[in-house]
N, C-alpha and C positions, 0 to 999 in steps of 0.2 A: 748363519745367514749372511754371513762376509761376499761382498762378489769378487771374485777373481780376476785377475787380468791376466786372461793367455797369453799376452803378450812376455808378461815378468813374471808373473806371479803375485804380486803385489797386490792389495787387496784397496786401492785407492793412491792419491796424488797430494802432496806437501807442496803447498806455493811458496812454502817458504826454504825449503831448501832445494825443491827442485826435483825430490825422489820418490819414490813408489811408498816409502813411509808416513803414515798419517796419523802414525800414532799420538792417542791424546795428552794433553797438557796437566796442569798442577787442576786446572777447574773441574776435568772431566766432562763438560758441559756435552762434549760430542758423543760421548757413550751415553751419558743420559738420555739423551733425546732418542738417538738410536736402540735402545732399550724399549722406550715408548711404542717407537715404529716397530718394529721388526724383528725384538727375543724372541727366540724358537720356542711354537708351545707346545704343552702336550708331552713333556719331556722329565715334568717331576722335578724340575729347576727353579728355583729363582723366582721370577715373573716372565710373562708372557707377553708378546708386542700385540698390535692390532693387525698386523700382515703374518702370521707364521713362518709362511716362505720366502717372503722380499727376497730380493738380493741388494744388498747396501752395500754401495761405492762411496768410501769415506774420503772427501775432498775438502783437504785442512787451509781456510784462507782466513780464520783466526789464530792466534797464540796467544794465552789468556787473556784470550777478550777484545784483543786488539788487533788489525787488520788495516786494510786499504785495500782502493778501489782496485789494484792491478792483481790483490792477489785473489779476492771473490773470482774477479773478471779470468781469472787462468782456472781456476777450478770449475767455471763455466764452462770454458774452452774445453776443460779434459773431461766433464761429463757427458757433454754433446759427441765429442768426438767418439767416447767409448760407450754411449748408446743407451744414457740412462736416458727416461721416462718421466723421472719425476724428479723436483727437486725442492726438497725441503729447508728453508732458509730461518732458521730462528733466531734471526740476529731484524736488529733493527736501525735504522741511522736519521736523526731529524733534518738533514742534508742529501738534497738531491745530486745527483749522476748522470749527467748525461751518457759518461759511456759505459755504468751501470747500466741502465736503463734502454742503452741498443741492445746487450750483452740480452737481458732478458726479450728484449724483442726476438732477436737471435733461436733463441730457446723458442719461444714461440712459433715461428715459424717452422722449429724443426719438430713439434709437436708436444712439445713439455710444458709439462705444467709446473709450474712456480710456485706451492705452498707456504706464502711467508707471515712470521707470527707482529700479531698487531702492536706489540710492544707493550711496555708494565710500568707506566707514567700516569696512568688515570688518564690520560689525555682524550677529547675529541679529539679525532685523527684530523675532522673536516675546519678545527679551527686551528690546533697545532699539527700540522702535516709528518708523518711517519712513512722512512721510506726502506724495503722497497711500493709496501702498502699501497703510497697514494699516488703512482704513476701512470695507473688508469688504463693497464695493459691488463688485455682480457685473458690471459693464462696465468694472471697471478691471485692468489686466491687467499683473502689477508685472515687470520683466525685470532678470533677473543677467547678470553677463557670463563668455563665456570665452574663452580665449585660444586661437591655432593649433593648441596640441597639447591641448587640448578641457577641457586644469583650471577651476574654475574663477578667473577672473579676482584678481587679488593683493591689490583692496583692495575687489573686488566686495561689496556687501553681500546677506544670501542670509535663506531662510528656509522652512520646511517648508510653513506653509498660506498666508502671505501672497504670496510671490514664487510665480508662477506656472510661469514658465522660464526657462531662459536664452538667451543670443545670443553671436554674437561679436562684443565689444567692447574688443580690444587689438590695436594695429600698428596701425592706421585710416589708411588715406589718403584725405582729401576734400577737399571744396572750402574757400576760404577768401575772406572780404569782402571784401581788398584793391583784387582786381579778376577779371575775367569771366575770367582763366587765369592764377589763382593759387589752388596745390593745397596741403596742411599735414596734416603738417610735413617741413619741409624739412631736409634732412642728416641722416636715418636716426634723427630724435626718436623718439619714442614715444606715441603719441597712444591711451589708454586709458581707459576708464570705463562705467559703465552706462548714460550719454549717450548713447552709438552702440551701445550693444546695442539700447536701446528704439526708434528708428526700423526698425533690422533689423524687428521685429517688429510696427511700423507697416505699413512696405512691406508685408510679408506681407499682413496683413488689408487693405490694399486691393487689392493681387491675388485674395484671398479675393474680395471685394465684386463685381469685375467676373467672377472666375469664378462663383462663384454668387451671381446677383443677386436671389433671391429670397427669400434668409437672413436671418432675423435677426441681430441683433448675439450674442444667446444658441449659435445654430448657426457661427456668424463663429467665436467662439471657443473652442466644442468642437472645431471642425476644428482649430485652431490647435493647441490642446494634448493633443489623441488621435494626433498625426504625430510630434511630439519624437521625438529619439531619444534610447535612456536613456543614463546615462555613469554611472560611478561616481563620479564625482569629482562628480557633483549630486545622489548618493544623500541623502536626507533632507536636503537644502539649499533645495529651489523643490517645489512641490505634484507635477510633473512627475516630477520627478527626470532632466529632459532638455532637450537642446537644441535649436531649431529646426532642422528640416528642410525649405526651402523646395519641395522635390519631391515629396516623403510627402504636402507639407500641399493644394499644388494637388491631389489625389490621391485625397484622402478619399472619403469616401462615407458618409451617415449614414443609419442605419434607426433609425426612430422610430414607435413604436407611435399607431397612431389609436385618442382614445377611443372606446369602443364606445356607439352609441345603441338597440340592441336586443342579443337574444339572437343573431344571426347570427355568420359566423366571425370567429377572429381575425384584425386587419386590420394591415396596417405600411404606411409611407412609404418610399420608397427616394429618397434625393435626393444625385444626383448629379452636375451640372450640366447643361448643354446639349445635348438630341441624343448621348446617352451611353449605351450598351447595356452593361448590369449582368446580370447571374446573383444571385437570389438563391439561397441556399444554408442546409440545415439541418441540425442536429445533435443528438446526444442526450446528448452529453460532450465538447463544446468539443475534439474530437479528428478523430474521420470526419466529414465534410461530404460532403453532397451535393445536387446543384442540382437546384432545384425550379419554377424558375418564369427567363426571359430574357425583359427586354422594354427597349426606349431610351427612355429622359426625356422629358415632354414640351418645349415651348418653357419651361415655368416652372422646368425642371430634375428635374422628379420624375417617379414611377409608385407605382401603389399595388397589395397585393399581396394577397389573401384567402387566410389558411391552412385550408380547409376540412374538414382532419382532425385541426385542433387539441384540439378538444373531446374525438376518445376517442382521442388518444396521450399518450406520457409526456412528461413535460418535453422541452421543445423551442428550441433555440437558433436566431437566424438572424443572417446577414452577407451584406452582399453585395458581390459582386467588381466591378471593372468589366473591357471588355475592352483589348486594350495600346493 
């Protein structure tokens, strides 16, 4: 699930030397993570990612462990340039960037989303600040971790408005540099941290992306974070107060009101991906529903819906279902 570069061949960009080689380090940390996102499944190998078919552009602006802002900030550059979607950032730093922090502006504007992991300090994010986390740019999307039985994570770092949600990111078993079937860790270690929760929730948005492809990055990540599911244990911890659910979130369904250009009725969007036959549905107190309008998606994913007795009813709620 390597992506290629027609241009070379080369299957990603080294800031540190400059070349098409990205190959990983003594820590492995970058196959790890990428093992989480994006191993080929279904294959009778190894382990299995959360995206099957990604395509992963490995853009090295660590060397064990260690980096600076110029070399993130060129692996920025060379992902943008070469067309990625999504970017998953597992590194954390308690020191802001300004020109970190255009760089992901940058990415933003050209539609990408920022995936970056909350950090493994125990830290309140909102008292000890975590960056890229607490930069307060809306295409970055900070992830906690939690463990098997759904707490969260032991040295997770958490936080009410900066951390968005969480994932699971304790026990991990993934790939590892060594060689093409060599998995970590071996003898019943423990491989934990907000690393492998944030790919979790990369995988995700690029499942997002190819289920509906006509989304913004803005709608990418309302899906993402209107599916969590809540837990106590992330009550007042992530903006959420939940943890991914990758079948809620392929799932979704958003209704978003069209602005209105005349006095005609009120109008809504129904987007629900591809060839998808929805019910929408209204209510007067978020309790009785009842469906008012069935029609399928176009090819772009949507239908648009005219409420024509908006104007002389009372308050009016709408949702819409899709069918199984």
């Amino acid at each position: 699930n390597m992506w290629v570069n027609p241009s070379d061949g080369g299957h990603g960009f080294n800031a540190f030397t400059g070349t098409n080689n990205p190959s990983d380090d003594g820590t492995s940390h970058g196959t790890m993570v990428a093992g989480v996102l994006g191993a080929v499944g279904n294959n009778g190998k190894g382990v299995c990612g959360v995206a099957w078919r990604v395509q992963m552009m490995a853009c090295k602006c660590l060397n064990n462990g260690s980096g600076s802002d110029s070399t993130v900030i060129a692996c920025i550059n060379y992902a943008l340039a070469n067309g990625a979607k999504i970017i998953n950032a597992s590194f954390d730093s308690p020191t802001p960037s300004l020109a970190l922090s255009n760089a992901i502006v940058a990415a933003r504007d050209a539609g990408v989303i920022w995936v970056a992991s909350a950090g493994n300090n125990t830290y309140n994010v909102e008292v000890n600040p975590s960056y890229p986390t607490c930069y307060g740019i809306d295409n970055v999307v900070s992830v906690a971790y939690t463990t098997r039985t759904d707490a969260l994570g032991g040295f997770s770092n958490y936080g009410a408005t900066h951390v968005a949600l969480a994932a699971p990111g304790d026990q991990i078993y993934t790939t590892f540099a060594a060689t093409d079937s060599y998995y970590w860790p071996p003898n019943g270690l423990n491989l934990a941290g907000t690393s492998f929760s944030a790919p979790y929730v990369s995988g995700a948005c690029a499942l997002l992306m190819a289920q509906y492809p006509a989304d913004s990055y803005q709608q990418i990540i309302s899906r993402l974070l209107s599916s969590t599911d809540p837990l106590t244990s992330l009550a007042g911890k992530c903006r959420t107060g939940g943890r991914l659910n990758l079948r809620k979130v392929l799932r979704t369904i958003l209704v978003a009101t069209i602005p209105a250009t005349n006095s005609g009725p009120f109008q809504l969007r129904v987007s629900g991906g591809l060839n998808r036959t929805c019910t929408v549905e209204v209510s007067t107190n978020l309790t009785t529903w009842s469906p008012v309008f069935t029609n399928t998606t176009s090819a772009n994913g949507t239908f648009d819906f005219a409420d024509e007795q908006f104007a002389s009813s009372p308050q009016r709620f709408f949702r819409a279902t899709a069918a199984p």
